[in-house]
C-alpha positions, 0 to 999 in steps of 0.5 A: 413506403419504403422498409429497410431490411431487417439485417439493417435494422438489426445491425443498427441496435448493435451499433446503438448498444455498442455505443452505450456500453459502459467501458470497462476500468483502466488497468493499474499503472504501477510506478517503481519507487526503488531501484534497487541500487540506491535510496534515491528517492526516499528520505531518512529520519536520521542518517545510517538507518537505512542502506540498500542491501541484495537490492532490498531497503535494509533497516540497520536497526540503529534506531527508530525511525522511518523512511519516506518515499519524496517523490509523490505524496498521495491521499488516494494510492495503491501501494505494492511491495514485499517485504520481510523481517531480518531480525526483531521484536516488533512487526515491520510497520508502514505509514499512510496519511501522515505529515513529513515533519519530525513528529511521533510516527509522522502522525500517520496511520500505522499498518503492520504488514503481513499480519495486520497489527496497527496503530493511530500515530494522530495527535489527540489518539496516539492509540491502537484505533481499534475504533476505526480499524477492522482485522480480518482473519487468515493464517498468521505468516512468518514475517521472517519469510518474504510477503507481498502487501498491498495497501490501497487508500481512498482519500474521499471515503477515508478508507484504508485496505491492506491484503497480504500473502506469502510469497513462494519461494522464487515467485514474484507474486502470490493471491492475497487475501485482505488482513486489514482496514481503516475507516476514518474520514477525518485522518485521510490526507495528502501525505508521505508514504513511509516505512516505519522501524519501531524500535532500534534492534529492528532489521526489516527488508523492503523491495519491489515498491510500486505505487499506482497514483492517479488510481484507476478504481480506490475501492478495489485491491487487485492481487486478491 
């Protein structure tokens, strides 16, 4: 009987376990959603609210109101950005799973970036939510000083997680750590984007908005 040699045989496990090897998760594809120049691609609750100001989205404090981004609408997402308040008496404020028409905070899913705050703009709630949210404790930071967010939904499971840090000065990125989620089935949707301004006197600053869509991995945040 013949017999292969050893180093053969041996050659051919590791080619059998390399082909069954689990490969690892794709890398996040992150999209810019501002140019920096212009509010091309962001729709506006009311005309004037919103101009582009030292290459952020400037709030003018005219109003309340919101700004949506039109370009891809998402139930599952990860969305990146920094952020900073001007002036103001209320925590900037971001919308997730909401609807596009013209009603209370877009019937959305408030979170409030950097130190998570939150609310539940959903007709019948309209309410903190307290019930479907969970804060996480960490430092609270000045949001008159430039952070980064994350936030990244799962639309199948209904969660929401928010991690947010302080930016350095002149860094472009910084570790964060996980300040906010939302669990709530029922309120996961196909929905706009937005940034939302409380109440007029309000002057918030937004830049380097990066949306991953289609998501490589929903349940992971990645600048923790």
């Amino acid at each position: 009987m013949l017999r292969r040699p050893l180093w053969t045989m041996l050659a051919g496990i590791v080619l059998l376990g390399t082909a069954f090897t689990t490969p690892a998760a794709a890398d996040p594809v992150l999209k810019p959603m501002f140019d920096g120049k212009t509010l091309d691609g962001w729709t506006a609750s009311k005309p004037g609210e919103y101009l582009v100001k030292d290459g952020a989205i400037h709030s003018t404090g005219k109003s309340r109101g919101w700004l949506y981004y039109n370009k891809q609408q998402a139930g599952t997402f990860r969305w990146l950005f920094h952020l900073r308040q001007v002036k103001g008496n209320h925590a900037p404020s971001v919308l997730i799973w909401g609807v596009t028409q013209p009603i209370n905070g877009l019937g959305a899913i408030q979170f409030q970036p950097p130190n998570g705050g939150h609310w539940d703009y959903r007709p019948g709630h309209n309410n903190s939510g307290k019930e479907f949210f969970t804060r996480y404790p960490h430092p609270k930071w000045d949001v008159r000083k430039w952070s980064q967010c994350e936030i990244v939904g799962n639309q199948a499971t209904g969660i929401a997680r928010m991690a947010c840090c302080p930016l350095p000065a002149g860094a472009t990125k910084c570790k964060a750590t996980e300040v906010l989620s939302f669990k709530d089935k029922k309120a996961a949707r196909v929905g706009p984007l937005a940034i939302q301004i409380h109440n007029s006197g309000i002057e918030d600053e937004y830049k380097n908005l990066q949306l991953e869509y289609p998501v490589a991995d929903p349940d992971k945040l990645i600048t923790t």
